[in-house]
LUMZA-998651 format. One line per field, with one value per residue: residue in one letter; x, y, z of N, C-alpha, C, O in turn. Coordinates in nm, 4 decimals, decimal comma, always signed. Last residue first. Layout:
REM residues N
roke [a	...]
n.c1 [X	...]
n.c2 [Y	...]
n.c3 [Z	...]
ca.c1 [X	...]
ca.c2 [Y	...]
ca.c3 [Z	...]
c.c1 [X	...]
c.c2 [Y	...]
c.c3 [Z	...]
o.c1 [X	...]
o.c2 [Y	...]
o.c3 [Z	...]
***
This chain:
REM residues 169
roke [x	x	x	x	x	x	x	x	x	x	x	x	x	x	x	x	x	x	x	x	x	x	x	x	x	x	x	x	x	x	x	x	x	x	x	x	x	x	x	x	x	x	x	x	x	x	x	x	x	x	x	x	x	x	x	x	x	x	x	x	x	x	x	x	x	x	x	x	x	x	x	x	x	x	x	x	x	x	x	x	x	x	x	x	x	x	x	x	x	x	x	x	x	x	x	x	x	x	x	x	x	x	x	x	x	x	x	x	x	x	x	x	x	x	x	x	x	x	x	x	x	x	x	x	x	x	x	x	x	x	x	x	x	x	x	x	x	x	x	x	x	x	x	x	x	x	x	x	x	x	x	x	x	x	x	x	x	x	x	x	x	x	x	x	x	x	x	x	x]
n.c1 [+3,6976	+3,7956	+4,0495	+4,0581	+4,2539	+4,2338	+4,1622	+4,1076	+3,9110	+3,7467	+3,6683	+3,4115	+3,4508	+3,7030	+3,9040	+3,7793	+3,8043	+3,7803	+3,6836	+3,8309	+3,7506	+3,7907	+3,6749	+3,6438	+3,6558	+3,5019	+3,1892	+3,0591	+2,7381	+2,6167	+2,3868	+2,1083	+2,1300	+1,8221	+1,6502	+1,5124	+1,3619	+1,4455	+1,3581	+1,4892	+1,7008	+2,0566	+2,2486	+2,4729	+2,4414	+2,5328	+2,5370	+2,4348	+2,3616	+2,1516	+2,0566	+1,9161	+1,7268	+1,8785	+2,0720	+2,4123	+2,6375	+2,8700	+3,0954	+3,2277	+3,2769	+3,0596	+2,9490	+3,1793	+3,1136	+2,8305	+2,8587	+3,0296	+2,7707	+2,6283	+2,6893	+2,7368	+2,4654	+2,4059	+2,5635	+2,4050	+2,1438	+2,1054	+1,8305	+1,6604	+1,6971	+1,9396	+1,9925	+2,1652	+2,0409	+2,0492	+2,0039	+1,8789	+1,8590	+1,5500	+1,4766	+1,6528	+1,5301	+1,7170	+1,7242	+1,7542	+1,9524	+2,2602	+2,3373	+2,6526	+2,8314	+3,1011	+3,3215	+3,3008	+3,4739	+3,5711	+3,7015	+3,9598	+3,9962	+3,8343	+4,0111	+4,2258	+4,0598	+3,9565	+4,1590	+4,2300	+4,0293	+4,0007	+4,2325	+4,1911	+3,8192	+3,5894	+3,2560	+3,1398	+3,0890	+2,8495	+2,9343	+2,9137	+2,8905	+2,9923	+3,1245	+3,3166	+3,4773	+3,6049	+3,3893	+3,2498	+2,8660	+2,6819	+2,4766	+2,2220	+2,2212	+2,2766	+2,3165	+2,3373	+2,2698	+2,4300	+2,6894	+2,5913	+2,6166	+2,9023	+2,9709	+2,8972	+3,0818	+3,3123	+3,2987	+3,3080	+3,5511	+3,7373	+3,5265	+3,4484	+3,4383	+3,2625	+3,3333	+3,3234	+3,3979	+3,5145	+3,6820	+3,9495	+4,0719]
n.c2 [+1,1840	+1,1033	+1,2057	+1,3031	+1,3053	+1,4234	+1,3097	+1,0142	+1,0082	+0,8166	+0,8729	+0,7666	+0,5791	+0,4686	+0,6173	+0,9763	+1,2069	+1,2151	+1,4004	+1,4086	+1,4167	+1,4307	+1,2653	+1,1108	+0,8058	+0,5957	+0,4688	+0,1789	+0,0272	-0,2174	-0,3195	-0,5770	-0,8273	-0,8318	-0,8715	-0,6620	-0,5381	-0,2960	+0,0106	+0,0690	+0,1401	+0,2237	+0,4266	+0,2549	+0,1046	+0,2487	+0,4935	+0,5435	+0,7720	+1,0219	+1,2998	+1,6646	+1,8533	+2,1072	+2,2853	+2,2128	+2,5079	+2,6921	+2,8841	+3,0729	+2,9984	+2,9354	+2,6932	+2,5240	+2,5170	+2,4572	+2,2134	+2,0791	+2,1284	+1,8891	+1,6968	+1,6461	+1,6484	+1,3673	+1,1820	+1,2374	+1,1440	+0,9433	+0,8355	+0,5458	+0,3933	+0,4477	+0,2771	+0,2218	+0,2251	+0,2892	+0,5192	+0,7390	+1,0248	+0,9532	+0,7423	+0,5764	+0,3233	+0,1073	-0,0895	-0,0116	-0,0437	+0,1247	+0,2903	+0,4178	+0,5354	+0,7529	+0,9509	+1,2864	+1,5476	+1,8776	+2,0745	+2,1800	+2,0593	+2,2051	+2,4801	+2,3375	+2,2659	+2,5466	+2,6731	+2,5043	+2,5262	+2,8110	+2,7889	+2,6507	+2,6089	+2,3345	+2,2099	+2,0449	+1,9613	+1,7487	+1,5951	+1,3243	+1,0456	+0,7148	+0,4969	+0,3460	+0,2941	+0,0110	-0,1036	+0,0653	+0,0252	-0,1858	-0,1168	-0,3174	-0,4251	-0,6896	-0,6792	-0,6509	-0,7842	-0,9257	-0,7526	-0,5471	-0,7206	-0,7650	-0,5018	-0,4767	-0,6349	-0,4853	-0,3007	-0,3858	-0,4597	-0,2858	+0,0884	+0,3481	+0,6507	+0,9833	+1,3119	+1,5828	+1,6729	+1,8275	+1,8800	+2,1573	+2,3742]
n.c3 [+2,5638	+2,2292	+1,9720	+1,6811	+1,3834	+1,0292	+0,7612	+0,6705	+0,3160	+0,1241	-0,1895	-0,4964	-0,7505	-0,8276	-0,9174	-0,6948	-0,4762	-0,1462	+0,1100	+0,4352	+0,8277	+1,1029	+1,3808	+1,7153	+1,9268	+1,9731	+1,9961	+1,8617	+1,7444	+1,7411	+1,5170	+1,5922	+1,3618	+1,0743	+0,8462	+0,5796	+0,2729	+0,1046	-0,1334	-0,4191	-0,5675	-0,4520	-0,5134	-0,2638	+0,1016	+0,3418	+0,5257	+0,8678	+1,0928	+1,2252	+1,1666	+1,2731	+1,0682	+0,8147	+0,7258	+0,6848	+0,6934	+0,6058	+0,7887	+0,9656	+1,1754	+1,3593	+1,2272	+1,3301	+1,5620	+1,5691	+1,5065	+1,7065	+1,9015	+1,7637	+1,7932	+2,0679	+2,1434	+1,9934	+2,1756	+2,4003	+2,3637	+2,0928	+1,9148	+1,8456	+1,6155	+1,3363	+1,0117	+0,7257	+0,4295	+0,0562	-0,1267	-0,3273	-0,2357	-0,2283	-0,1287	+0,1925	+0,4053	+0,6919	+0,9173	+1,2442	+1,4791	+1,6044	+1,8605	+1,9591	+2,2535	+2,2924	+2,5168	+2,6086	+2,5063	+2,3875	+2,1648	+2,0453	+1,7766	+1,6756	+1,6250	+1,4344	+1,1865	+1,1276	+1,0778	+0,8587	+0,7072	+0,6599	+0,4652	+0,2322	+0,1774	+0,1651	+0,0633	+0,3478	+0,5465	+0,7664	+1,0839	+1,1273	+0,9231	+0,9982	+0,7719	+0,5236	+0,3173	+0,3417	+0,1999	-0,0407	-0,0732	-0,3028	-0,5323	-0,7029	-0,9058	-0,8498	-0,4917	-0,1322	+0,1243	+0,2327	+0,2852	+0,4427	+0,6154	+0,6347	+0,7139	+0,9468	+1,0824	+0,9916	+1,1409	+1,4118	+1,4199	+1,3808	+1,4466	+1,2240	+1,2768	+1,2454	+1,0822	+0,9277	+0,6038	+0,2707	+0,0023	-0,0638	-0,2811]
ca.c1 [+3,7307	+3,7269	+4,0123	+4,0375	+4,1415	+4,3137	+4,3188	+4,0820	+4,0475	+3,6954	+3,7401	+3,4828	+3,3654	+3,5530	+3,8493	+3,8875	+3,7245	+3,8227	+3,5909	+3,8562	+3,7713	+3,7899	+3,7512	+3,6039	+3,7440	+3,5969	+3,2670	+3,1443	+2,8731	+2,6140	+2,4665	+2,1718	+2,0980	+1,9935	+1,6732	+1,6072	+1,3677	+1,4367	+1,3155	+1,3701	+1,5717	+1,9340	+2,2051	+2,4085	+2,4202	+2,5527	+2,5355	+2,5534	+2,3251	+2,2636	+1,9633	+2,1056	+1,7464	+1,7773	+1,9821	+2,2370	+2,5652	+2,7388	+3,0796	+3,1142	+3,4030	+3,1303	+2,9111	+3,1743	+3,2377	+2,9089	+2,8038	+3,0607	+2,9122	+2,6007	+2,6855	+2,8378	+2,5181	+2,3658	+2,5808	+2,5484	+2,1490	+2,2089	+1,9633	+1,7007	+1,5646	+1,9346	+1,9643	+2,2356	+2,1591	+2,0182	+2,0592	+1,8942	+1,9701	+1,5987	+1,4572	+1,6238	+1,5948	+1,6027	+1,7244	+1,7028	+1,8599	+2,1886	+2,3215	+2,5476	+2,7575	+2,9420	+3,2695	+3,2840	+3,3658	+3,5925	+3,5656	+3,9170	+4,0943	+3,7842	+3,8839	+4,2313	+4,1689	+3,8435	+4,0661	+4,3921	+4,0856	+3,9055	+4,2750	+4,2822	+3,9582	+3,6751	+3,4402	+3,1157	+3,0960	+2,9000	+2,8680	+2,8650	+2,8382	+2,8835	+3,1149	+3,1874	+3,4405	+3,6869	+3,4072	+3,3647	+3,0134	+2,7688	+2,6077	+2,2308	+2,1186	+2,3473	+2,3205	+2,4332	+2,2121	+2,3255	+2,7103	+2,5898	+2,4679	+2,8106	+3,0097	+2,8455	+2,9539	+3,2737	+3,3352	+3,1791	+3,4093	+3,7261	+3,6463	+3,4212	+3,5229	+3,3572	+3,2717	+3,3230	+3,3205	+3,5500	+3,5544	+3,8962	+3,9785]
ca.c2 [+1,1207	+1,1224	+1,1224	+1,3380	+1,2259	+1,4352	+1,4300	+1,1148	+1,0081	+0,8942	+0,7641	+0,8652	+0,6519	+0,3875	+0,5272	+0,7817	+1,1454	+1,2210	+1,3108	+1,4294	+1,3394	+1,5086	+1,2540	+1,1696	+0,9121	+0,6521	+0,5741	+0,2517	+0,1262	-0,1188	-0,3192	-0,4237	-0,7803	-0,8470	-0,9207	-0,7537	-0,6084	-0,4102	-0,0453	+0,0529	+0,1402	+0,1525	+0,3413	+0,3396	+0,0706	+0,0526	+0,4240	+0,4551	+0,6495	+0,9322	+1,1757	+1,5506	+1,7937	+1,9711	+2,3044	+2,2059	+2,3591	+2,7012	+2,7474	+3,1009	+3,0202	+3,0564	+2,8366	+2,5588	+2,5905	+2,5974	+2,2768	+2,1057	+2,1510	+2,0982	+1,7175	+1,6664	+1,7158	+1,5121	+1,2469	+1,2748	+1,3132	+0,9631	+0,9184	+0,6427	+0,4571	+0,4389	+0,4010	+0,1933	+0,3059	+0,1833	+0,4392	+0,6164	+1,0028	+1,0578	+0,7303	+0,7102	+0,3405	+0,2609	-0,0410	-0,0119	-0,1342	+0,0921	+0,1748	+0,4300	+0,3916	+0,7344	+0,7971	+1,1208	+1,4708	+1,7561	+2,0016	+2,2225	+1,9947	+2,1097	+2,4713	+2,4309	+2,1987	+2,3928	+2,6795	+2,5348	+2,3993	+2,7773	+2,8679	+2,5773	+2,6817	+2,4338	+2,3249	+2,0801	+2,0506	+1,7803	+1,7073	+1,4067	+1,1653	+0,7997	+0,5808	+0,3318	+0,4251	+0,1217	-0,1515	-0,0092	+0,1222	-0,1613	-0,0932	-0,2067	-0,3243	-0,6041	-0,7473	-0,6278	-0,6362	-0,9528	-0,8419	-0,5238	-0,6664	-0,8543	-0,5766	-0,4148	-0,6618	-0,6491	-0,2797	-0,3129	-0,5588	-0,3588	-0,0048	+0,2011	+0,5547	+0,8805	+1,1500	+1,5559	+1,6341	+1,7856	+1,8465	+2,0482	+2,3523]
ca.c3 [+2,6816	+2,3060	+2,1242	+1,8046	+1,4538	+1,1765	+0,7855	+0,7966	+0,4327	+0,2569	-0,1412	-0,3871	-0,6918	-0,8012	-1,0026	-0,7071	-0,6184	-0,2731	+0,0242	+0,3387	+0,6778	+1,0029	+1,2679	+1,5873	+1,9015	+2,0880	+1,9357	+1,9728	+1,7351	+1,8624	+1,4977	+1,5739	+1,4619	+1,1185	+0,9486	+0,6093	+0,4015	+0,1178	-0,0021	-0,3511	-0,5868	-0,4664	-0,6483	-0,3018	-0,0495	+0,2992	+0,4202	+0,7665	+0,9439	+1,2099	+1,1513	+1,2449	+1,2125	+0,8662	+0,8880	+0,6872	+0,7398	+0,5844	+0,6948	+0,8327	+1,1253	+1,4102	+1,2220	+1,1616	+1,5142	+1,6407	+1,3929	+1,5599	+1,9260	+1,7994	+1,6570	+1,9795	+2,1722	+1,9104	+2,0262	+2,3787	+2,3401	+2,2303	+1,9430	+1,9027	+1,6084	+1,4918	+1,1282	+0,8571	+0,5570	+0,1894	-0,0264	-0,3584	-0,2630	-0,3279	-0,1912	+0,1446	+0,2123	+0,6157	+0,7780	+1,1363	+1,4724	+1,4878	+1,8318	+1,8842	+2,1349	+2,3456	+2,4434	+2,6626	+2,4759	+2,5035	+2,2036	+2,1513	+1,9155	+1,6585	+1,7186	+1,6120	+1,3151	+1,1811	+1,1846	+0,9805	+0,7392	+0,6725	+0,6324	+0,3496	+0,1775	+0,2447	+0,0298	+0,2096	+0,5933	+0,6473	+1,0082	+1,2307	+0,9241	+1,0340	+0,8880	+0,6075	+0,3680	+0,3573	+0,3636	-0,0382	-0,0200	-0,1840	-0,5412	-0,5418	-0,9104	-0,9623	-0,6052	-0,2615	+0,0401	+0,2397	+0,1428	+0,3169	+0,6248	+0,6018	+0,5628	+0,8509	+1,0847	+0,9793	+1,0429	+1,3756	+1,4479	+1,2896	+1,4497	+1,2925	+1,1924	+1,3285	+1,1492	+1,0480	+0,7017	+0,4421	+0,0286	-0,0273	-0,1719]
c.c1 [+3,6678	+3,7582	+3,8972	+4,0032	+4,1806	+4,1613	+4,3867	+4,2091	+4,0435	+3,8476	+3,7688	+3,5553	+3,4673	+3,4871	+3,7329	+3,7920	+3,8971	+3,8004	+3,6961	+3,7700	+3,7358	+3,8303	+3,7633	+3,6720	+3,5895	+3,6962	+3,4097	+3,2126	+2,9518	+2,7873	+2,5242	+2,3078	+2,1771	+1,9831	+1,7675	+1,6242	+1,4435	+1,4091	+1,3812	+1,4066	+1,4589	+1,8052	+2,0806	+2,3316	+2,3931	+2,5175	+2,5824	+2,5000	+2,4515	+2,2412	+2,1269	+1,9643	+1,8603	+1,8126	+1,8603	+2,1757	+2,4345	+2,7153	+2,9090	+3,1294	+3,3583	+3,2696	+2,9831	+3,0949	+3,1856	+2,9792	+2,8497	+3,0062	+3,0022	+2,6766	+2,6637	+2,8431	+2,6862	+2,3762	+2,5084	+2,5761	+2,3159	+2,1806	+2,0108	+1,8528	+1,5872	+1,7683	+1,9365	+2,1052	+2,1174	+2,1110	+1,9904	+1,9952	+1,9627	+1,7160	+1,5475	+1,5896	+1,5469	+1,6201	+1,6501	+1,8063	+1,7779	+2,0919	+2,2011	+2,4550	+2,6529	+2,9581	+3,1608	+3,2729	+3,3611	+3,4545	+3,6452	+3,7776	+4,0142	+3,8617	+3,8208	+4,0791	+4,1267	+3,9723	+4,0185	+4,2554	+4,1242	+3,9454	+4,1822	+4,3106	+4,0571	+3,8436	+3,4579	+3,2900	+3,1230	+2,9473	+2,9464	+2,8055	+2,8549	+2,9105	+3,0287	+3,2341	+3,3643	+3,6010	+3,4463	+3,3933	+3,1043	+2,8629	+2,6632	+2,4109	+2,1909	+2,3238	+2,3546	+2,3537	+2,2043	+2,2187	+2,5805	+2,5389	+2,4916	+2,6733	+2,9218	+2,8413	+2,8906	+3,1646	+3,2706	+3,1636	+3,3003	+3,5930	+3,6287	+3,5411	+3,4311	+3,3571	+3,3400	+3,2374	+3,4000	+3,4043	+3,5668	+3,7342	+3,9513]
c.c2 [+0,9939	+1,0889	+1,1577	+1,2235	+1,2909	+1,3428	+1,4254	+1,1927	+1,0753	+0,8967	+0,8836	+0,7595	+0,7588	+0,4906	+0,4951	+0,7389	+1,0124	+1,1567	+1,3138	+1,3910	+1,4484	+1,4224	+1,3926	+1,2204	+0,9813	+0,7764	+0,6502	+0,3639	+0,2085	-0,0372	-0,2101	-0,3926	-0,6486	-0,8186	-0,8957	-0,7560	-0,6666	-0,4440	-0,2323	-0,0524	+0,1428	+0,2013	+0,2568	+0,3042	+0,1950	+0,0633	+0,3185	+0,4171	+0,6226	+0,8366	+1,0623	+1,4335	+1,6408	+1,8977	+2,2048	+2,1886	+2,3387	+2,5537	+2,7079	+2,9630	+3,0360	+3,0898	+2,9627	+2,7081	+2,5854	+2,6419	+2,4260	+2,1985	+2,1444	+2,1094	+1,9076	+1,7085	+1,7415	+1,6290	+1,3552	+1,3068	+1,3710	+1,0700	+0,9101	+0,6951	+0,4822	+0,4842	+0,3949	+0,3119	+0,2138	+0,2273	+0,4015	+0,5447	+0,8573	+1,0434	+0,8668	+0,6531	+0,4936	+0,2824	+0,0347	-0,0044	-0,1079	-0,0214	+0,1201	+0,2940	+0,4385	+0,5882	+0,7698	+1,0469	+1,3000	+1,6954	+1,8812	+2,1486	+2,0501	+2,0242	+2,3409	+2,4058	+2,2426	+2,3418	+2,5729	+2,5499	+2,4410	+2,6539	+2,8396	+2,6936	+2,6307	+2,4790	+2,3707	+2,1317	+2,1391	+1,9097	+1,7600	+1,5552	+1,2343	+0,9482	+0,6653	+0,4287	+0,3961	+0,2556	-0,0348	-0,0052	+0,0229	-0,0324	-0,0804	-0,2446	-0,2111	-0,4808	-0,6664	-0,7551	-0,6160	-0,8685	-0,8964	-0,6428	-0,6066	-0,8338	-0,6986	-0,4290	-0,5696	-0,6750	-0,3883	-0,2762	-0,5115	-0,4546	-0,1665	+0,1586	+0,4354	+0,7250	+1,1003	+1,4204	+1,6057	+1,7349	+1,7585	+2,0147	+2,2025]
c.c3 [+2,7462	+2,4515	+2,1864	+1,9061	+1,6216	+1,2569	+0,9397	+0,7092	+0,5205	+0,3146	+0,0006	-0,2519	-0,5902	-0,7488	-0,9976	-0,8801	-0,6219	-0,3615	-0,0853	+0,1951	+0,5468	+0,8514	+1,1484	+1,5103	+1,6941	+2,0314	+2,0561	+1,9110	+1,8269	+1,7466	+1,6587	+1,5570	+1,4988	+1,2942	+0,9851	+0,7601	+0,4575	+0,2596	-0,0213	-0,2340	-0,5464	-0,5235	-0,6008	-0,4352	-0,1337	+0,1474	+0,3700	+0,7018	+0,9145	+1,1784	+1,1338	+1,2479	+1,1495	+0,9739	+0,9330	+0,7913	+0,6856	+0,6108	+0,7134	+0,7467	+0,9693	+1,2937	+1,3016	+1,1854	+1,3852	+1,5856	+1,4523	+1,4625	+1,7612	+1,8315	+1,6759	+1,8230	+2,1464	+1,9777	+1,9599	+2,2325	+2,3160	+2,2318	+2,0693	+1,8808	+1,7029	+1,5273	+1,2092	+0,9693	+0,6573	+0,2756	+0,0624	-0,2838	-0,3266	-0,3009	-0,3048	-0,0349	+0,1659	+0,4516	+0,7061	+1,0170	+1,3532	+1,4630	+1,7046	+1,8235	+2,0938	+2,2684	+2,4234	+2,5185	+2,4779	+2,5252	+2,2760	+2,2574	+2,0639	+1,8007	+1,7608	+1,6482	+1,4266	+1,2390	+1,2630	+1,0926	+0,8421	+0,7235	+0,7213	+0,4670	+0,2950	+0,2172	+0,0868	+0,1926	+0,4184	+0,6645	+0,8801	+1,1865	+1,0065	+1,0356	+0,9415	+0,7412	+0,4093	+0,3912	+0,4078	+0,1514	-0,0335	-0,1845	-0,4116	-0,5715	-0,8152	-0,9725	-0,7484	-0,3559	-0,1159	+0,1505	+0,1058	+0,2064	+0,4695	+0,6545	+0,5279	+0,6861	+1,0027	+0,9529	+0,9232	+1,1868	+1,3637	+1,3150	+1,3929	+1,3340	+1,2633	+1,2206	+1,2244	+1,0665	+0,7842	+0,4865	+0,1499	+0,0591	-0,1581]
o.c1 [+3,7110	+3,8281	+3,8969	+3,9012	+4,2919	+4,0445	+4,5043	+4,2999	+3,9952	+3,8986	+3,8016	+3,5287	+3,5748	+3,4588	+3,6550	+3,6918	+4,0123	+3,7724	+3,7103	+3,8404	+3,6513	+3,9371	+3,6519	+3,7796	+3,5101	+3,7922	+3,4105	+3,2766	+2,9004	+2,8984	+2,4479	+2,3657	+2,2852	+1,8778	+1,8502	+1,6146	+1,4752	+1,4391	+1,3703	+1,4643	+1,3557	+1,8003	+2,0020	+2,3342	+2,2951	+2,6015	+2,7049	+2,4167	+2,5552	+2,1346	+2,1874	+1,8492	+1,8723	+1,9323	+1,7826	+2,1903	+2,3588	+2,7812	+2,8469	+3,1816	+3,4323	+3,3495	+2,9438	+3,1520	+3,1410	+2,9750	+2,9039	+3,0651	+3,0285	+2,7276	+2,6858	+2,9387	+2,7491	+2,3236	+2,5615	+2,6023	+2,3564	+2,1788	+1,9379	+1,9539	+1,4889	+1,7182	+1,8630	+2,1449	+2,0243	+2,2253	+1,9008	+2,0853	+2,0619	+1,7406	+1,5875	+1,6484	+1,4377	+1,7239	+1,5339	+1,9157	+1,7014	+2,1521	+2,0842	+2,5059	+2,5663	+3,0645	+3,0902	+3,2143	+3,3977	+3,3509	+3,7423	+3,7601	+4,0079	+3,8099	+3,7566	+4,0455	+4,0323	+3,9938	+4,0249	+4,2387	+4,0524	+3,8840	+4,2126	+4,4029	+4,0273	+3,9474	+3,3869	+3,3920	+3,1222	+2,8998	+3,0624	+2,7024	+2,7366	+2,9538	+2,9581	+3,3448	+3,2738	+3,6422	+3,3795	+3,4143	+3,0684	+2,9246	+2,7012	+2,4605	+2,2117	+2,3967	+2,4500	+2,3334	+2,1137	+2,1034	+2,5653	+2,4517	+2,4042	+2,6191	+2,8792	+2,7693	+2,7775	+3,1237	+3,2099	+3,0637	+3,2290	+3,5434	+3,5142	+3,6470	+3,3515	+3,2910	+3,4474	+3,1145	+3,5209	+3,3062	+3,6142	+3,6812	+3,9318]
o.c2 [+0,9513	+0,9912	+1,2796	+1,1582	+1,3166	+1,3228	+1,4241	+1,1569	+1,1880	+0,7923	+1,0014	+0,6439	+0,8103	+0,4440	+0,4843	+0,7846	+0,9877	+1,0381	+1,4277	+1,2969	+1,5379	+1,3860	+1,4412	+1,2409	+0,9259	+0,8248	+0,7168	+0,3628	+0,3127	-0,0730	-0,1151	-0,4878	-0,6172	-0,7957	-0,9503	-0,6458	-0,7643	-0,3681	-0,2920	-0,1609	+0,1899	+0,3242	+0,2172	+0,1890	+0,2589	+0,0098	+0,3128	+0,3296	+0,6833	+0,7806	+1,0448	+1,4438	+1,5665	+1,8707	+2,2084	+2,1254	+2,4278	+2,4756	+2,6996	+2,9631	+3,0171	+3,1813	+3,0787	+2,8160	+2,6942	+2,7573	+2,5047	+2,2514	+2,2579	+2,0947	+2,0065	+1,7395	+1,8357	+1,7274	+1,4253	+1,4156	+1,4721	+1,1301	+0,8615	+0,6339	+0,4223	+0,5860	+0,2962	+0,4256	+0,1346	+0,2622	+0,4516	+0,4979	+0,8430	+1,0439	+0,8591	+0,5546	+0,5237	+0,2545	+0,0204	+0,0514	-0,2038	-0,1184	+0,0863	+0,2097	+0,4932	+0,5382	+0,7539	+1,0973	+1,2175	+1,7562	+1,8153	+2,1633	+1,9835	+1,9566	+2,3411	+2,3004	+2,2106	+2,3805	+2,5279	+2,4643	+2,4189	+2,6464	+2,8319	+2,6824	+2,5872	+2,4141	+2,4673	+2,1115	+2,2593	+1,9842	+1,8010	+1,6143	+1,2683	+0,9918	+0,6771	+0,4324	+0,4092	+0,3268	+0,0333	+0,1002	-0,0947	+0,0045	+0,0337	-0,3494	-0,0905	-0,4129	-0,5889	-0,8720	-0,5822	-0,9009	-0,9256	-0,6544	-0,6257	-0,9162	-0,7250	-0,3966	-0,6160	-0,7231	-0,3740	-0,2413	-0,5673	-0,5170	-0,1929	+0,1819	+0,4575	+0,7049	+1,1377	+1,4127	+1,5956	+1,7535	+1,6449	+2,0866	+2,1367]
o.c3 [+2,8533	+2,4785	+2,2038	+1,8841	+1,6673	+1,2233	+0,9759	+0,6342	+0,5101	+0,3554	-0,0135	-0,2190	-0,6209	-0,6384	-1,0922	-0,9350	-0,5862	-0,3439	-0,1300	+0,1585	+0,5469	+0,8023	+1,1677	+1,5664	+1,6181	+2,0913	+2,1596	+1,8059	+1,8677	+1,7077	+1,6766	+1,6093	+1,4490	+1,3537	+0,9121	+0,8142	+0,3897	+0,3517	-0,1285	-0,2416	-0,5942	-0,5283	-0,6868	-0,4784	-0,0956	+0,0751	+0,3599	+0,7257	+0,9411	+1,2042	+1,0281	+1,2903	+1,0521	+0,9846	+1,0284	+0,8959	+0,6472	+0,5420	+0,8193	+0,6353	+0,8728	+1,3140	+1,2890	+1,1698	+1,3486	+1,5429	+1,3748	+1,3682	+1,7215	+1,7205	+1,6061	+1,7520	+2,1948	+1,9257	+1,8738	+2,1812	+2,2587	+2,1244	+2,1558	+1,8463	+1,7467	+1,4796	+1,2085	+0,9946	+0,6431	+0,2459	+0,1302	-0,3534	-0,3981	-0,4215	-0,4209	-0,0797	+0,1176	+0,3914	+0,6680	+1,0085	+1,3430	+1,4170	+1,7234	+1,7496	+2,1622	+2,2321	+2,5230	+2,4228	+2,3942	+2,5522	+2,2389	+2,3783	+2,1672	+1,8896	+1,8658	+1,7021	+1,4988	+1,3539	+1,3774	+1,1794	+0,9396	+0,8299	+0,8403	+0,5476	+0,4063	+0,2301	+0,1150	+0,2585	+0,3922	+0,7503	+0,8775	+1,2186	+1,0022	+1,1423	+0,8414	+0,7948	+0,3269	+0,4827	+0,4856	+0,2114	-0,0394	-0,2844	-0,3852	-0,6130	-0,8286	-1,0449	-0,7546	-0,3231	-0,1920	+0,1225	-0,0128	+0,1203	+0,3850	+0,7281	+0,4155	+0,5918	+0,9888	+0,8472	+0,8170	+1,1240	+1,2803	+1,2212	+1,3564	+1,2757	+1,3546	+1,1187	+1,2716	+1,0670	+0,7636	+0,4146	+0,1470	+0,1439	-0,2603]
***
């Protein structure tokens, strides 16, 4: 079985600019993401059997869905996972009318979701401690296509691979 989600990727600006909100972040304490897995969440989807996969494919090709931007203006510090994120103090209704549209299929194909209201983020630091302050300017994230990614265990922690990527219109 493999450990799946549903995100979207950065492209290299946005990629950039996040690296150096990190590198602004990072000391001995707080443990940066590796650049490489930065992305935004659409929907966890936890262990999935590989017929449970073949599905999610197919159905996932089926969602048709404009381009949106997401536009990140906070730093937030979950205390019980211990991260610093990336968070939007508004939503797109587009995007969280894509995040229901995913959660559909998973729930129409018995994959168990969480039922806490979607909160889009990018994790930047894990291992943190506590809250920092910091100045930056928003980060706009373009989203032109979504993803099915892979979580795999690595040397350094976990290591994020698309399996398949979708176009947005």
């Amino acid at each position: 079985m493999k450990r799946l989600f549903f995100g979207i990727e950065p492209d290299h600006e946005t990629r950039q600019r996040c690296t150096i909100i990190m590198q602004a972040l990072s000391s001995q304490k707080n443990r940066p993401v590796p650049a490489a897995n930065l992305h935004v969440t659409l929907l966890f989807l936890g262990l999935i059997e590989p017929a449970k996969e073949s599905a999610l494919l197919e159905e996932a090709a089926t969602v048709a869905f404009p381009q949106l931007t997401i536009t990140f203006d906070q730093l937030s510090y979950w205390q019980k996972p211990g991260i610093l994120c990336l968070t939007a103090s508004g939503i797109a209704p587009r995007l969280l009318a894509l995040v229901d549209q995913l959660s559909t299929i998973a729930k129409k194909l018995a994959v168990t979701v969480d039922g806490r209201p979607y909160q889009a983020h990018v994790t930047l630091v894990r291992k943190a401690r506590q809250a920092v302050e910091l100045v930056f300017d928003p980060v706009s994230w373009q989203a032109d296509s979504f993803c099915l990614f892979e979580s795999c265990p690595s040397e350094n922690g976990v290591e994020y691979r698309v399996l398949k990527r979708w176009p947005m219109e």
